[in-house]
C-alpha positions in Angstrom: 21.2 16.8 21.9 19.3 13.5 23.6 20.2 10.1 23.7 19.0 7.1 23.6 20.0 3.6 23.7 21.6 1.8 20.3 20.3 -1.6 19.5 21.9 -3.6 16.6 20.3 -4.9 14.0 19.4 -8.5 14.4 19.9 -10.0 10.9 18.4 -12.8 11.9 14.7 -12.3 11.9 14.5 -11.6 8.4 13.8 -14.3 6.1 16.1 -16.0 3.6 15.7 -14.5 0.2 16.1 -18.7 -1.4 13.0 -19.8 0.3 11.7 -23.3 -1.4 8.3 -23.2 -0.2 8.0 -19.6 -1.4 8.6 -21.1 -4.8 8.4 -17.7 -6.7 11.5 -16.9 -4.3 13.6 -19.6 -5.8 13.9 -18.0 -9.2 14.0 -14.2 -7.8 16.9 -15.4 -5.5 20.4 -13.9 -6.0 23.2 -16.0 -6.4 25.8 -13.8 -5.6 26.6 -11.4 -2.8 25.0 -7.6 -2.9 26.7 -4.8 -3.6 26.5 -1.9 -2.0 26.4 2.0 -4.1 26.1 4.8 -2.3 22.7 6.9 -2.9 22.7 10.0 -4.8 21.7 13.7 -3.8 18.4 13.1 -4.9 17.5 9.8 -3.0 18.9 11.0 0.3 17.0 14.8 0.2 13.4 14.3 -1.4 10.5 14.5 -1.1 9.6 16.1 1.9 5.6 15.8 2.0 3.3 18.0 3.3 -0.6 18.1 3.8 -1.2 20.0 0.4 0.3 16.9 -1.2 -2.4 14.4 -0.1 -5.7 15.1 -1.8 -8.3 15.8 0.8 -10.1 12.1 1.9 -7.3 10.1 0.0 -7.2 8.6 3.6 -10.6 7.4 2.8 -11.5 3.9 0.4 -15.0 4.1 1.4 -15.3 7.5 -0.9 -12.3 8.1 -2.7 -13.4 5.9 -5.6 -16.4 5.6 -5.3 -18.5 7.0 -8.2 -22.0 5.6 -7.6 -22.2 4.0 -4.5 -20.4 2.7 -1.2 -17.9 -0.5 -1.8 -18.8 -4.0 -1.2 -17.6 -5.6 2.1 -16.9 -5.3 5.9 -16.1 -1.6 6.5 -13.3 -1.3 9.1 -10.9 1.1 10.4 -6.9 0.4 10.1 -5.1 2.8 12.5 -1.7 3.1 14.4 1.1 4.6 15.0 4.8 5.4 13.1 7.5 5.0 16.1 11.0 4.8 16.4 12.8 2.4 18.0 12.5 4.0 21.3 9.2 4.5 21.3 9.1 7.9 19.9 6.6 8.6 17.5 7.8 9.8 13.5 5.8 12.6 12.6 4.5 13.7 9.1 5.6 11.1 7.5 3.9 9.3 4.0 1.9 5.9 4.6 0.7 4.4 1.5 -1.3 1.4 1.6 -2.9 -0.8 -1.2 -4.8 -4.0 -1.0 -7.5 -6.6 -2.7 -11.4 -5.8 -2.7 -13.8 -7.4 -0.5 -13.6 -10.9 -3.1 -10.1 -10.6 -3.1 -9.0 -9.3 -6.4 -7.2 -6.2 -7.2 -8.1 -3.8 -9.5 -4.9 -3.9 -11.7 -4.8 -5.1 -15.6 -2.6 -8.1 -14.4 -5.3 -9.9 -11.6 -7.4 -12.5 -13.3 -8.5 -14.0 -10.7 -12.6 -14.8 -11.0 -13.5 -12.5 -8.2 -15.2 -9.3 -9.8 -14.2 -5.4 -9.7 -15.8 -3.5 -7.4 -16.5 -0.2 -9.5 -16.8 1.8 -6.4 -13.2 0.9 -5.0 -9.9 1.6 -6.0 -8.1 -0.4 -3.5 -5.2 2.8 -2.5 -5.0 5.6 -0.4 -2.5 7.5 2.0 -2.0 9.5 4.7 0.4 11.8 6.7 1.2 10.7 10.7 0.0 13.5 12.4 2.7 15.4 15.6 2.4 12.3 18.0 3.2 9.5 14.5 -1.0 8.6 14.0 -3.0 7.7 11.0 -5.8 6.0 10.3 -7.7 4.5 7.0 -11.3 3.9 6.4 -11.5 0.8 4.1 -13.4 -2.5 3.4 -11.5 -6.0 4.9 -9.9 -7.3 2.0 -10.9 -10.6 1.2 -8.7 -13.8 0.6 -7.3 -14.9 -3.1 -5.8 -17.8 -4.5 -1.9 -17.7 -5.7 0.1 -20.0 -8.0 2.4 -21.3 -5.6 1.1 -24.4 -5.2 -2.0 -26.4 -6.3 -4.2 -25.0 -3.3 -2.1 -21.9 -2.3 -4.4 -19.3 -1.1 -3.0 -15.5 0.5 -4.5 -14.4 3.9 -6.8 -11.3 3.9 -3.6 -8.6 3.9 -3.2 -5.3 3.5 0.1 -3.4 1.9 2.0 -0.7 3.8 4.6 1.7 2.6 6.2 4.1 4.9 8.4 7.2 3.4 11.6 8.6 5.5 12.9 12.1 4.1 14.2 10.6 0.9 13.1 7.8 -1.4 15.7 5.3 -0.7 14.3 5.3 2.7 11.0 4.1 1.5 10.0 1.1 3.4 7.1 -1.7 2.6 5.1 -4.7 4.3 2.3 -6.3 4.6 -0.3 -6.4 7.5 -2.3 -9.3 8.0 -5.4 -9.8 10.4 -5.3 -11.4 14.1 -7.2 -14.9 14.3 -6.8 -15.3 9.7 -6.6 -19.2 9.9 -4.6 -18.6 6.7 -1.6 -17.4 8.0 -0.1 -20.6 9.3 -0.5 -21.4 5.5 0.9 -19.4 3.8 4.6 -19.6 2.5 5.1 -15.9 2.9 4.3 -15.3 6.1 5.9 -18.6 7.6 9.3 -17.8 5.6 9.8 -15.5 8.9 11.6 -18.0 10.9 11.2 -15.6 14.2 7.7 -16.3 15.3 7.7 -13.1 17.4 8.6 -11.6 14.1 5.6 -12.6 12.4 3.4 -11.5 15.3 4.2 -8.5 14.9 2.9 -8.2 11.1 -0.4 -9.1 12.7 -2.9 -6.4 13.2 -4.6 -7.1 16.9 -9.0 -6.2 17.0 -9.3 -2.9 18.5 -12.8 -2.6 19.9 -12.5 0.6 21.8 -11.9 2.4 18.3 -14.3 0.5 16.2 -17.0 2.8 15.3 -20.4 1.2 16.4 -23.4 0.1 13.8 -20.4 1.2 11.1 -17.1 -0.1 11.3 -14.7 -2.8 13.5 -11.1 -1.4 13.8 -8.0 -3.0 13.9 -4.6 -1.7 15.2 -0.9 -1.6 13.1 1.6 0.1 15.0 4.7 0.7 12.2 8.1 0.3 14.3 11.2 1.6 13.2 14.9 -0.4 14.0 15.2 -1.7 17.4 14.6 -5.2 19.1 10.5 -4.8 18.1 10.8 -3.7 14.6 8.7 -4.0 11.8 9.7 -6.7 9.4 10.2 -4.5 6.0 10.1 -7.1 3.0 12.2 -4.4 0.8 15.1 -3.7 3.6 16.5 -7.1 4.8 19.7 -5.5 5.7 17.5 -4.2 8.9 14.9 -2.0 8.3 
């Protein structure tokens, strides 16, 4: 059996759930102290995914929507890496991501936002880590939106990760913004992080040497599991 070192959960990077500039959080808040249950059989032993599960290209927004033509916007490349918190990459494990068009509008019954539909892009797609914890997504840079928050509340360009462990109450979700998004200093859900380091790491660093030239720019996510250099999780507060 190896070892490796144990680092506790610092409770204090997360942010509060009552944050007033966040006003949506102040109704959402809870009042009273969580309770804990204890999972079921079910939660804690399914599903274990394999390749046959993901539909061949599901990786891929460019195509797998499109019905007659190529999406509207900046074509990149979002890649990285599931790791523990030594370092150690996760393998074969479910990323899910989900995000706005090029205008900034998603394509779900509920956004009315004046941006239009693209017809040629669904907006979803995921992807397996491969033996050393990599995946990558073809997609188009999602585009900024406006929220009601406050009178002039707009949402950096972001991009929605979820990450599945070996059962579904280890399902874990964020959100990826972009390095050098004037937005982000902004925005009420990003700057609720009250670690600054924290929020760093929710931002996806320009990676040139895997861009793919005259096609696409590439930018790098690394998903970090527990540990002093985790990934903020917006679902798991308690610690990732």
């Amino acid at each position: 059996m190896t070892t490796a070192p144990y680092y506790q959960r610092n409770r204090g990077l997360h942010p509060p759930a009552h944050a007033p500039d966040y006003k949506s959080s102040v109704a959402r808040s809870p009042r009273l102290a969580p309770v804990s249950f204890g999972n079921t059989l079910s939660e804690i032993t399914g599903p274990v995914f394999t390749p046959a599960d993901i539909p061949r290209g599901d990786a891929d927004l460019l195509t797998n929507f499109a019905a007659d033509g190529a999406p509207v916007g900046e074509r990149i490349l979002v890649h990285g890496r599931v790791l523990d918190e030594n370092g150690r990459p996760v393998p074969h494990t479910l990323v899910e991501i989900w995000q706005a068009n090029a205008g900034g509008r998603y394509r779900h019954r509920n956004d009315t936002y004046l941006a239009p539909i693209d017809p040629n892009f669904g907006g979803c797609g995921r992807a397996l880590t491969d033996a050393e914890g990599r995946y990558v997504f073809r997609t188009v840079k999602p585009g900024a939106y406006p929220w009601r928050n406050w009178s002039n509340s707009w949402r950096p360009a972001h991009i929605h990760f979820s990450v599945f462990g070996r059962g579904f109450a280890q399902r874990l979700i964020t959100q990826m913004y972009f390095e050098g998004d004037p937005l982000i200093a902004h925005c009420p859900i990003a700057n609720a992080i009250p670690d600054p380091a924290a929020l760093s790491r929710l931002v996806a660093p320009l990676d040139l040497k895997a861009a793919e030239p005259f096609d696409a720019l590439a930018w790098r996510f690394d998903i970090v599991l527990r540990g002093r250099r985790a990934t903020l999780f917006e679902n798991r507060t308690e610690g990732d």
